[in-house]
Wavefront OBJ file of the C-alpha trace (Angstrom):
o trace
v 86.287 106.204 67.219
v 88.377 108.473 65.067
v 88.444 112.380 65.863
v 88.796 114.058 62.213
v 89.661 117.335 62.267
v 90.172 119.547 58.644
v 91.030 116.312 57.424
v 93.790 115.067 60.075
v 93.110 112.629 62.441
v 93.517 113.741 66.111
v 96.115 111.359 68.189
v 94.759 112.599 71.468
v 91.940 115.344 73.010
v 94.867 117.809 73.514
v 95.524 117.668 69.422
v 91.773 117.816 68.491
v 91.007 120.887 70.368
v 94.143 122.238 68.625
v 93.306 121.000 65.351
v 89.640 122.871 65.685
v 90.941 126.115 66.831
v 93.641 126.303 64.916
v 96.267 127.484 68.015
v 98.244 125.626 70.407
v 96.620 125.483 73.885
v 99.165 127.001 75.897
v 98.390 130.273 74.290
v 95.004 130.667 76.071
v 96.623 128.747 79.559
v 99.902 129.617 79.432
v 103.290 126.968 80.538
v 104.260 126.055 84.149
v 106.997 128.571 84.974
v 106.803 130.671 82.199
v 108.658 134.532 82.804
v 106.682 137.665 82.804
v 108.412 138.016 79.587
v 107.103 135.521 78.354
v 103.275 135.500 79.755
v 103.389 139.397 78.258
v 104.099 137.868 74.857
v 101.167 134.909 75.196
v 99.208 137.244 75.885
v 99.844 139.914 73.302
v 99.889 136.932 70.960
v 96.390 135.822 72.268
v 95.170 139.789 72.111
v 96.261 140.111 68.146
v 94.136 136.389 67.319
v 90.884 137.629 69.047
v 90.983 141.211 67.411
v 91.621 139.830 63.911
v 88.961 136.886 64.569
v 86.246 138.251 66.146
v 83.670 135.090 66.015
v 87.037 132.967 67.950
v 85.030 132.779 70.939
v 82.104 131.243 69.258
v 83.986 128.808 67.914
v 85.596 127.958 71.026
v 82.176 127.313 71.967
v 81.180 125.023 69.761
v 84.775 122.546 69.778
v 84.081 122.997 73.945
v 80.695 121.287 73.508
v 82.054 119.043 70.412
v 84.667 117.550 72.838
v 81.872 117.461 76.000
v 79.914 115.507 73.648
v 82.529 112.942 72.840
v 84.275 112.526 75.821
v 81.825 113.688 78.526
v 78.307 113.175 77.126
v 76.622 112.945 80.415
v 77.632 116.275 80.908
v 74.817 117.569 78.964
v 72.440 115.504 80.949
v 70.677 118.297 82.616
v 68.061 118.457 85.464
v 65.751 121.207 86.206
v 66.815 123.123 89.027
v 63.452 123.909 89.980
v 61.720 120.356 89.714
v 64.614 119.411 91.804
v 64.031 121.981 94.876
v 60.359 120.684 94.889
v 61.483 117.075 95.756
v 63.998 118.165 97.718
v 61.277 120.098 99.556
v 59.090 117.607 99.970
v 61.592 115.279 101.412
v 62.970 117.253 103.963
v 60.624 119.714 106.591
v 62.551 122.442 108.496
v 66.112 120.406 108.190
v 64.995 117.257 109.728
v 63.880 114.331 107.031
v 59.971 113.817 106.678
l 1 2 3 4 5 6 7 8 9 10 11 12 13 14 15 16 17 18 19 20 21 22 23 24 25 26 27 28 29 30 31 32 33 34 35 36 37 38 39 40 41 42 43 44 45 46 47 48 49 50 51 52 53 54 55 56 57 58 59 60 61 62 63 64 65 66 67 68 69 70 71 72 73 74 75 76 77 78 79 80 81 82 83 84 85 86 87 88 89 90 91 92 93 94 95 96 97 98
C-alpha cells in the first residue's frame, strides 16, 4: 500500500509524517547529543511554526491518527472501561477468584 502525501509518495513512516506536517521530526524531538545551543534554536524554531500556525496542533492530530490507522489499526479498538470493571468484578470477590 502506497502512502501519498501532497502528491509524493512516502518511502517510509518517518517521511509520511514529515510529508503531512510539513517539518522534519527532529524539530518537535530534538537529535541525540544535540548542545544547548542547539536545543535553544529547535526550540525557538518550533516556537515561531506554532505562533504563525495556530491550527498545527490539530493537524498533528489528525496525521497521528492517519498513521495509527495505517500502521496500528487495532489501536483504535477500544473497550469500555466501565463494562470491563463489571466483569472484572464479577470474576474476582475480595482478591481471591470466585
Amino acid at each position: 500500500m502506497k502512502s501519498i502525501v501532497a502528491g509524493r509518495v512516502a518511502a517510509s513512516t518517518t517521511e509520511f509524517i514529515e510529508l503531512a506536517l510539513g517539518t522534519p521530526l527532529e524539530l518537535w524531538l530534538g537529535v541525540e547529543g544535540e548542545s544547548e545551543m542547539e536545543r535553544a534554536a529547535r526550540l525557538d524554531a518550533a516556537r515561531d511554526i506554532l505562533a504563525d500556525n495556530p491550527d498545527f496542533p490539530d493537524r498533528v492530530s489528525q496525521v497521528a491518527a492517519q498513521a495509527i490507522e495505517a500502521h496500528a489499526p487495532e489501536l483504535f479498538n477500544v473497550t469500555l472501561l466501565s463494562a470491563r470493571c463489571s466483569a472484572n468484578r464479577r470474576q474476582y470477590r475480595g482478591g481471591v477468584a470466585a
